[in-house]
Residue frames as a rotation matrix with the C-alpha (Angstrom) as fourth column:
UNK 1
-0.349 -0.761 0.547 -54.75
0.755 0.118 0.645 -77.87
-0.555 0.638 0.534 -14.62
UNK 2
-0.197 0.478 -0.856 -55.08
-0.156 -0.877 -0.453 -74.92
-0.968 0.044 0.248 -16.83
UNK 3
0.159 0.835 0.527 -57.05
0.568 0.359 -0.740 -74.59
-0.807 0.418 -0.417 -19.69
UNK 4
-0.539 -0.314 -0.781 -55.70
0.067 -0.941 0.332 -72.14
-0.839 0.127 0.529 -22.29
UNK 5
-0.734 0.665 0.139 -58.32
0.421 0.285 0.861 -73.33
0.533 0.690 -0.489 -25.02
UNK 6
0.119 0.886 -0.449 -60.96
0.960 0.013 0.280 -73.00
0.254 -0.464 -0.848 -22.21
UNK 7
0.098 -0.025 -0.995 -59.32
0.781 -0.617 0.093 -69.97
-0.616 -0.787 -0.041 -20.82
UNK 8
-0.917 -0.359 -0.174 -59.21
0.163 -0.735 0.658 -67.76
-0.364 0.575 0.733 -24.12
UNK 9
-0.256 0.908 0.331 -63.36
0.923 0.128 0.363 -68.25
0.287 0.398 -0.871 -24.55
UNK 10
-0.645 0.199 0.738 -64.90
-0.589 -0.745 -0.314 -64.46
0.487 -0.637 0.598 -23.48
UNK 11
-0.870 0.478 -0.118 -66.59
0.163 0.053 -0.985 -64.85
-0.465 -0.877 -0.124 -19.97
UNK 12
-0.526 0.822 -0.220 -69.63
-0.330 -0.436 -0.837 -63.26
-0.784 -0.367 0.500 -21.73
UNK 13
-0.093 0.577 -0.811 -70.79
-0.993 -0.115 0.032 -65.78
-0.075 0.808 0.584 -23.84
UNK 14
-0.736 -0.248 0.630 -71.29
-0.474 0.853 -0.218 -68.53
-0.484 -0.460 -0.745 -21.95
UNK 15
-0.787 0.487 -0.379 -73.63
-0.429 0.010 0.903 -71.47
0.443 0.873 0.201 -23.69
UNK 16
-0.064 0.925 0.376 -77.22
-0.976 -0.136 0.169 -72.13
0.208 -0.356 0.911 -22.81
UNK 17
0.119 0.261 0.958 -78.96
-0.535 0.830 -0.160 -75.41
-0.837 -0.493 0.238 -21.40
UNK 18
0.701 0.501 0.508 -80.16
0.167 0.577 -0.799 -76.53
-0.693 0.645 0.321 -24.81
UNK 19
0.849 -0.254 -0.464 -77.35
-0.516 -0.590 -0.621 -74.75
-0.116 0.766 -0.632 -26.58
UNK 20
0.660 -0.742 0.112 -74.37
0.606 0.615 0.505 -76.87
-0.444 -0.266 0.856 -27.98
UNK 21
0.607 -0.552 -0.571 -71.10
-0.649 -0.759 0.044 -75.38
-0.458 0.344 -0.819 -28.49
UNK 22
0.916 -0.325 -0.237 -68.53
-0.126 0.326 -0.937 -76.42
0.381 0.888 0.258 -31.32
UNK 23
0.617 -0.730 -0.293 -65.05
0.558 0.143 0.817 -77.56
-0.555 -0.668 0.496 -29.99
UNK 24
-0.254 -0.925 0.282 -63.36
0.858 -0.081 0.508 -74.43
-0.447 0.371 0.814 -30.58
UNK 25
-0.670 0.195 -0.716 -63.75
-0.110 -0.980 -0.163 -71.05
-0.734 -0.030 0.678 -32.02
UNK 26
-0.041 0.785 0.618 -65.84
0.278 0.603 -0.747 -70.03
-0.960 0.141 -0.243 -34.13
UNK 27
-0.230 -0.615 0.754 -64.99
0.875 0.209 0.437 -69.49
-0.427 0.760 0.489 -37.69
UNK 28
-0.197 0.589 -0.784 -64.29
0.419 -0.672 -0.610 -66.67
-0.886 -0.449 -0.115 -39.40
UNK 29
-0.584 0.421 -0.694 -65.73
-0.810 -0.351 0.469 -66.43
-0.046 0.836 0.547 -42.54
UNK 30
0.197 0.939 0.280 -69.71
-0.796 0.321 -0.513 -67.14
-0.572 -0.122 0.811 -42.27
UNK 31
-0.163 0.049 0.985 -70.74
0.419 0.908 0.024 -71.24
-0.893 0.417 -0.168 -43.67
UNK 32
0.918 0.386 -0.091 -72.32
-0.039 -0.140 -0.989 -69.54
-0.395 0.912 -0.114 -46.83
UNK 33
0.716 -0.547 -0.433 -69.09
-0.674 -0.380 -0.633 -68.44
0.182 0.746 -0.641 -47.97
UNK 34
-0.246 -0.860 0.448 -66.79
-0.844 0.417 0.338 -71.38
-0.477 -0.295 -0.828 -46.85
UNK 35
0.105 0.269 0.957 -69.27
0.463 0.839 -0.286 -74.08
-0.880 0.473 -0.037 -48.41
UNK 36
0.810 0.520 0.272 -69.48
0.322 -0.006 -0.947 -72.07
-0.491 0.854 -0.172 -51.48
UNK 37
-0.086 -0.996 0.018 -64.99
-0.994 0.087 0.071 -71.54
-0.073 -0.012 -0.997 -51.76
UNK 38
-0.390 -0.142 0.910 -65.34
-0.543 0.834 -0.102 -75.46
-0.744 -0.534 -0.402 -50.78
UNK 39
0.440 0.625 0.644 -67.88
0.214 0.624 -0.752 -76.44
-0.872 0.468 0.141 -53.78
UNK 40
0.946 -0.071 -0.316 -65.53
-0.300 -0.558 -0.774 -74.21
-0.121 0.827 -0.549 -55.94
UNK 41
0.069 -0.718 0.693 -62.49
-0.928 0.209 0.309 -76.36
-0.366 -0.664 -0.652 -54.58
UNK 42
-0.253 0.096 0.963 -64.16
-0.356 0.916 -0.185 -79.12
-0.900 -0.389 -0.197 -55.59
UNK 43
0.754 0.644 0.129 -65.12
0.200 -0.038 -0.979 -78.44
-0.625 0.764 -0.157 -58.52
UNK 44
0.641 -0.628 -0.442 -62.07
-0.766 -0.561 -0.313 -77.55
-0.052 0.539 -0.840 -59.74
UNK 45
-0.752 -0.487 0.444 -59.97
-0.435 0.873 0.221 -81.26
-0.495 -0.027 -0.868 -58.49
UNK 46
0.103 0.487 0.867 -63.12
-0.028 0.873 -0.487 -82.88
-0.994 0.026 0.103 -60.17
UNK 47
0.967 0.223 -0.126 -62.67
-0.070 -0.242 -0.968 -81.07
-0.247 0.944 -0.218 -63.52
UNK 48
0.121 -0.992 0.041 -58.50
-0.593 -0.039 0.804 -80.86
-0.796 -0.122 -0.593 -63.28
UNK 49
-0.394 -0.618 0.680 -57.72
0.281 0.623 0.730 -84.07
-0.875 0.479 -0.072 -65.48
UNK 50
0.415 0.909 -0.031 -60.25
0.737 -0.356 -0.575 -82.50
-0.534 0.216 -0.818 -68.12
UNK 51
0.395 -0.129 0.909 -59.24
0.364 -0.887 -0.284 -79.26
0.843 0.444 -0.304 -68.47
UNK 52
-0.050 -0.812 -0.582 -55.87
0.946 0.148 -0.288 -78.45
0.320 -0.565 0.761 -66.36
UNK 53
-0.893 -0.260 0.366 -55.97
0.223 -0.965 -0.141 -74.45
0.390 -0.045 0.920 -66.86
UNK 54
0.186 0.813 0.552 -59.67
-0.493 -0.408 0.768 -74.07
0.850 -0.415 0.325 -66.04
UNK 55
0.595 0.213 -0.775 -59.46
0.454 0.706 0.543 -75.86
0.663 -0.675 0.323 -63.13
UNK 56
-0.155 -0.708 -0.689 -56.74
0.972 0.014 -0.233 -74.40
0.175 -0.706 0.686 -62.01
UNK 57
-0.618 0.278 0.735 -58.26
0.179 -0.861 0.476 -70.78
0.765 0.426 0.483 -62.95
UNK 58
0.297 0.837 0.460 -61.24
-0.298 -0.376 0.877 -71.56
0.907 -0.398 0.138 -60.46
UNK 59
0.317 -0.369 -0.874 -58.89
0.948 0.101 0.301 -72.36
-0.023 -0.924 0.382 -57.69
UNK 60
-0.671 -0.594 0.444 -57.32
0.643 -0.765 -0.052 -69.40
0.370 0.251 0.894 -58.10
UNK 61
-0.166 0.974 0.157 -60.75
0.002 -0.159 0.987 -68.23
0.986 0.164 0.025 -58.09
UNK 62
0.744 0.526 -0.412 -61.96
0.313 0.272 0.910 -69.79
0.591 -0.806 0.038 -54.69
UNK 63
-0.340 -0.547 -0.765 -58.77
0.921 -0.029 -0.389 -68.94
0.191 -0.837 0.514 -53.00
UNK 64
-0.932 -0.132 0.337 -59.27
0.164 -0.984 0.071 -65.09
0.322 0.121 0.939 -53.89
UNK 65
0.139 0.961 0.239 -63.09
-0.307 -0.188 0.933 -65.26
0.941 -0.203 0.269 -52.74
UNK 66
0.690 0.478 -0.543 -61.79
0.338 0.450 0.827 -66.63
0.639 -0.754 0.148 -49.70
UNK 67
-0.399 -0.912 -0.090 -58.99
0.884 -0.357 -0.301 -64.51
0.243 -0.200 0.949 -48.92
UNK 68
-0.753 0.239 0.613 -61.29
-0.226 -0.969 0.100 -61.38
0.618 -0.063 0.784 -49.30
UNK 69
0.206 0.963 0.174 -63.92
-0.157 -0.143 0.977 -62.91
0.966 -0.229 0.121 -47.32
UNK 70
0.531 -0.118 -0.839 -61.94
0.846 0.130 0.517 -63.42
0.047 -0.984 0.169 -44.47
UNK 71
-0.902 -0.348 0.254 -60.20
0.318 -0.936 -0.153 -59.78
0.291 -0.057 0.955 -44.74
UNK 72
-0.581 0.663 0.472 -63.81
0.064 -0.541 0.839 -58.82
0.811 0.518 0.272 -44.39
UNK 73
0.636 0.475 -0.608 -64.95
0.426 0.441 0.790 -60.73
0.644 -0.761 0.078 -41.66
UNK 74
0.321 -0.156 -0.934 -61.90
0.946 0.002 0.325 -59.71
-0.048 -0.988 0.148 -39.35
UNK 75
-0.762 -0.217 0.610 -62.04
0.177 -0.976 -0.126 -55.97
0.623 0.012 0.782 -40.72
UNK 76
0.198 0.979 0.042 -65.80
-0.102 -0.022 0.995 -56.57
0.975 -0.201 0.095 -39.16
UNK 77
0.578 0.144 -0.803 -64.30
0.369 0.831 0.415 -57.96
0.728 -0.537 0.427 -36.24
UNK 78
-0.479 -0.818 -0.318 -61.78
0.869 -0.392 -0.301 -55.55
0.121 -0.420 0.899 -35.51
UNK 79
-0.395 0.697 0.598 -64.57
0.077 -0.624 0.777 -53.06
0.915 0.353 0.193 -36.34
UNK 80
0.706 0.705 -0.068 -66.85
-0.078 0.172 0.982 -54.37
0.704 -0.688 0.176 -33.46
UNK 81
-0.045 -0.825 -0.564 -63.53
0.998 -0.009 -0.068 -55.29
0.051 -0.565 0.823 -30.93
UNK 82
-0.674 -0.709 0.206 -62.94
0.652 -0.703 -0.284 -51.63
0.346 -0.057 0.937 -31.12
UNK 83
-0.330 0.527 0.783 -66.05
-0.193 -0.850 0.491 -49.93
0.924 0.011 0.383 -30.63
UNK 84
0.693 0.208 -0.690 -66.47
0.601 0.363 0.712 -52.16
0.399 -0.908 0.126 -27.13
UNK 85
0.169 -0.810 -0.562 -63.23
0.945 -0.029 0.327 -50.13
-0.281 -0.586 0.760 -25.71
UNK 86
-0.255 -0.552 0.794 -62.22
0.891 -0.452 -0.028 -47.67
0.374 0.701 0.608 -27.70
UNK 87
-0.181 0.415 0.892 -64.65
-0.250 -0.896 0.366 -44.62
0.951 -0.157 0.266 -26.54
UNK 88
0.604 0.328 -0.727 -65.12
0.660 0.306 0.686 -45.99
0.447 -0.894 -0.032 -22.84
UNK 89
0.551 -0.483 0.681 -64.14
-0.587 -0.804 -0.096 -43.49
0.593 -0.347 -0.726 -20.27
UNK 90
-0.183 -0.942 0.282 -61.93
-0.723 -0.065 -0.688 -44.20
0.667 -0.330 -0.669 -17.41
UNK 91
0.196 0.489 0.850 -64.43
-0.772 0.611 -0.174 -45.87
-0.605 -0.622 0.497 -15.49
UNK 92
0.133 0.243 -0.961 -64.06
-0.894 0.447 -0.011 -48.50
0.427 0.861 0.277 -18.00
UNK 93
0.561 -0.462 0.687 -64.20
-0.364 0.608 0.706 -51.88
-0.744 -0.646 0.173 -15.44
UNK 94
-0.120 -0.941 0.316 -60.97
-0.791 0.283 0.542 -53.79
-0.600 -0.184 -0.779 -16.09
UNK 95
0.241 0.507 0.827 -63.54
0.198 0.809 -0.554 -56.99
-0.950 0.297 0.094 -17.12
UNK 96
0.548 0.344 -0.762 -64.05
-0.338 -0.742 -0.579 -55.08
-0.765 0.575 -0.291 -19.98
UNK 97
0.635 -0.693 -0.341 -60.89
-0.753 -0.455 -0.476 -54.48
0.175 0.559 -0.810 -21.30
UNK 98
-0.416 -0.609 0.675 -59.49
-0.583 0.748 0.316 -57.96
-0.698 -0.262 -0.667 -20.68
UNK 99
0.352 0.871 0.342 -62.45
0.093 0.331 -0.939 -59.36
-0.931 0.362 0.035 -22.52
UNK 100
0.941 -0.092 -0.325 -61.26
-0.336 -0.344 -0.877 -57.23
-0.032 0.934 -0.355 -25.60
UNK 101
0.143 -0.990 0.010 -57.75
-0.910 -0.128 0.395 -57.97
-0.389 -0.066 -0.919 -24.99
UNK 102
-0.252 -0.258 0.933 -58.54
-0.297 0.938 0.179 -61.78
-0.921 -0.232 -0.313 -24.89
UNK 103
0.763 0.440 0.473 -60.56
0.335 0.356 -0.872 -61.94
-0.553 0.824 0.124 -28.08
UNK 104
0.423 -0.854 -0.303 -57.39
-0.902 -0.430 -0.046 -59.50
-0.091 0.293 -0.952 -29.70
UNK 105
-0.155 -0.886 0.437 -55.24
-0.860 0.339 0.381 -62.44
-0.486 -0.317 -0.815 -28.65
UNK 106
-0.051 0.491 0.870 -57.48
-0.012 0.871 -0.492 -65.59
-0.999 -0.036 -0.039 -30.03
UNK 107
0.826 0.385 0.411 -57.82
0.394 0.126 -0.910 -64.17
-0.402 0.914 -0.048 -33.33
UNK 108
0.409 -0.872 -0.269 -53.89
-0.907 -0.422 -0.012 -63.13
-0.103 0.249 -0.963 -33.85
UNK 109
-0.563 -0.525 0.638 -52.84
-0.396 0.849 0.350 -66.92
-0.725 -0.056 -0.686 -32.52
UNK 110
0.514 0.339 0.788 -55.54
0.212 0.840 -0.500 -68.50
-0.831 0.424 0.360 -34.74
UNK 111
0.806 -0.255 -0.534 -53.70
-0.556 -0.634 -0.538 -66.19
-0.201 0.731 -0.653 -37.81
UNK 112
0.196 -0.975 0.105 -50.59
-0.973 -0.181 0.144 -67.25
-0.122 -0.130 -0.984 -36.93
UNK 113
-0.063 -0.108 0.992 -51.37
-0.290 0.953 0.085 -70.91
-0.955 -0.282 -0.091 -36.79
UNK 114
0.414 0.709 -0.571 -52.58
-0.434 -0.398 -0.808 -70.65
-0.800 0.583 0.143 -40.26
């Protein structure tokens, strides 16, 4: 049966003996900055009945710190994606350029799911 979860992983990063892998990509925007959007998330529903506008100010907050940190992460990403392909000559093996295609394709559908 096919795999299209299994079959969108790149070939060249396959995981070690001792290494465990997470079910599923891997996120993009680094733990620092998701736990620290999250504690500001949280901090804002704990304070809400309090003080309605501030609360709602530092969501506002955390969304915008996490909006730009993931603009960052897949400007990085699109950054690195390109320089694997981009300047390769003709010889360039097929592998290659599937590889770049597939990761292209993982991080458009995860967008879209969004």
């Amino acid at each position: 049966m096919y795999d299209q979860t299994r079959a969108q992983q790149p070939a060249d990063r396959p995981a070690g003996l001792g290494e465990r892998r997470s079910p599923g990509p891997e996120p993009l925007i680094p733990s620092d900055g998701r736990d620290r959007v999250v504690r500001r998330l949280g901090h804002a529903v704990n304070t809400f009945a309090d003080s309605p506008r501030e609360a709602l100010e530092e969501a506002e907050g955390a969304f915008d710190e996490a909006t730009d940190a993931l603009l960052k992460a897949l400007t990085e990403r699109r950054r690195v994606l390109r320089e694997g392909w981009q300047d390769q000559d003709s010889e360039t093996e097929s592998t290659e350029l599937r590889l770049a295609l597939r990761e292209y394709r993982e991080i458009t559908g995860r967008l879209l799911r969004a």
